[in-house]
N, C-alpha and C positions, 0 to 999 in steps of 0.2 A: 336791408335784411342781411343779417349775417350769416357766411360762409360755412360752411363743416366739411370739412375734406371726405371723400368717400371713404367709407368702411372698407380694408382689406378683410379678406376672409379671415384671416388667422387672427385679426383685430376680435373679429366676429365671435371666433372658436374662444378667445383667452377669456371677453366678456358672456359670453354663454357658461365656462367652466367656471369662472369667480361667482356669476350668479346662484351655479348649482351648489357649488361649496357655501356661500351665505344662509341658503334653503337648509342646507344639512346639517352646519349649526344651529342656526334656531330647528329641526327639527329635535335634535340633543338634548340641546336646553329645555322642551318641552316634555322628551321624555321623563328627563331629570324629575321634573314638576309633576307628572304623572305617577310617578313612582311615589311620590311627596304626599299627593293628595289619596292614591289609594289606600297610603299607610293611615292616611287620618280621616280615612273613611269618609270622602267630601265629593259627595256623589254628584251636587250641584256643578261644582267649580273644577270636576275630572271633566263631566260634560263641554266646559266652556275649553278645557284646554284638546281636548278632542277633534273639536268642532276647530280650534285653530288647526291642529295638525292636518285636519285634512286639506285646509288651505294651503299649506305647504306642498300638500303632497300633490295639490293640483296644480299648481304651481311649479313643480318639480316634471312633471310631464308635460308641459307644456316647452321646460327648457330643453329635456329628453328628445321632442321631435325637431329641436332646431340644431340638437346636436346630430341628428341623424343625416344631414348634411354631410359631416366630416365621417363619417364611421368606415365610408368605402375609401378613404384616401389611406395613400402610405406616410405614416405622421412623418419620417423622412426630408421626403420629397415637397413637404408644406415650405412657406418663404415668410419667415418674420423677418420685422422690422430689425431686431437686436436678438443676438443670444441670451441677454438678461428676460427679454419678453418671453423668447422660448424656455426657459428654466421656470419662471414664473409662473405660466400656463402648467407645465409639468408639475411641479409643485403645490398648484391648485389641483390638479387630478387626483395626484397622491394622496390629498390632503381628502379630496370628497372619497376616493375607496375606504380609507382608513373611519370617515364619517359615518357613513352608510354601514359598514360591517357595525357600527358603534349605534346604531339607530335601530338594530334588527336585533341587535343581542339587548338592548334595553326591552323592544316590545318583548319577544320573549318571555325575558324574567318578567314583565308587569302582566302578561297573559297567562302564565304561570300562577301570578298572586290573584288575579282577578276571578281565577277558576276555583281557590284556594277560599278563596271570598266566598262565592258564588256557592261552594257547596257545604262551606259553613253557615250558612243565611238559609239553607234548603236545608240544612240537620237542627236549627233551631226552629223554623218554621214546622218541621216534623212534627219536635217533638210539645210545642207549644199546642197544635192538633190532636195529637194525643193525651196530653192536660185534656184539652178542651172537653175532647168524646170520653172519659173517664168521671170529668166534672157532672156533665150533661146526661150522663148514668147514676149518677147519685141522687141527681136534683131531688125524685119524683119522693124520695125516701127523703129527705131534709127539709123538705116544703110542707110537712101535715099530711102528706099521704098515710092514709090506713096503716099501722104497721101489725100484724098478725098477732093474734092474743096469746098471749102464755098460760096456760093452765095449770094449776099446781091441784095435784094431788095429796088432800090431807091423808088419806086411809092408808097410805101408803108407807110400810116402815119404813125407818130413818135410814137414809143413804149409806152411815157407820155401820149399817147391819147387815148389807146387802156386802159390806166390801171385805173378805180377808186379811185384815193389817199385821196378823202374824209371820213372822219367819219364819222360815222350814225347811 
């Protein structure tokens, strides 16, 4: 059975922060694609990518309580193995702050579009309603409904006679 040296903590912290950076690009690249699909109105395949993102994002909390280990330490006072490990680690942190600001300004602008959607879809749904109850006011009169009889008065002089058409 082969051997695996035990994990130093700080092994722990660098493989926990690379994981969380991995999570935070693909969640990007999903934003990207959401942004993609609500432009082209693909209410199907926004679903599917949704439904990934939250895998991420539980995913993402789960790596969140294994960093809660290191949060009380003085990152100082930590012992890596090589300075290049320690830059590495740092560099993966940097890298997920700058992700995550980039993850939150994408939802954002697609929550933005999505409400932009949402009440454009609610002002055609209106006003398709209003067609509707204006159609459904006419029906009874376009069906053969009774329409009221006009009576014409022969004894009646001619309308040119009752009218003025002089200047004055």
């Amino acid at each position: 059975m082969p051997t695996t040296s035990p994990t130093t903590p700080t092994e722990s912290l660098a493989r926990l922060v690379r994981q969380k950076r991995r999570l935070l690009e693909q969640l990007v690249a999903l934003g990207r694609r959401q942004g993609e699909l609500i432009a082209a109105g693909d209410a199907a395949a926004l679903l599917q990518v949704l439904g990934g993102k939250q895998q991420l994002i539980t995913g993402l909390q789960v790596i969140e309580r294994g960093l809660d280990a290191f949060r009380h330490e003085d990152p100082e006072s930590r012992c890596w193995p090589s300075e290049t490990d320690r830059a590495a680690c740092k560099a993966d942190a940097d890298a997920c702050n700058g992700l995550l600001a980039e993850v939150i300004s994408i939802d954002q602008l697609h929550e933005g579009e999505l409400t932009a959607r949402r009440d454009e879809v609610g002002k055609r749904l209106q006003q398709a309603q209003s067609a509707h109850a204006a159609s459904t006011a006419y029906k009874p009169h376009l069906r053969g409904a009774p329409r009221p009889a006009i009576t014409v008065n022969d004894n009646a002089a001619p309308l040119s006679a009752s009218i003025d058409l002089t200047s004055g």
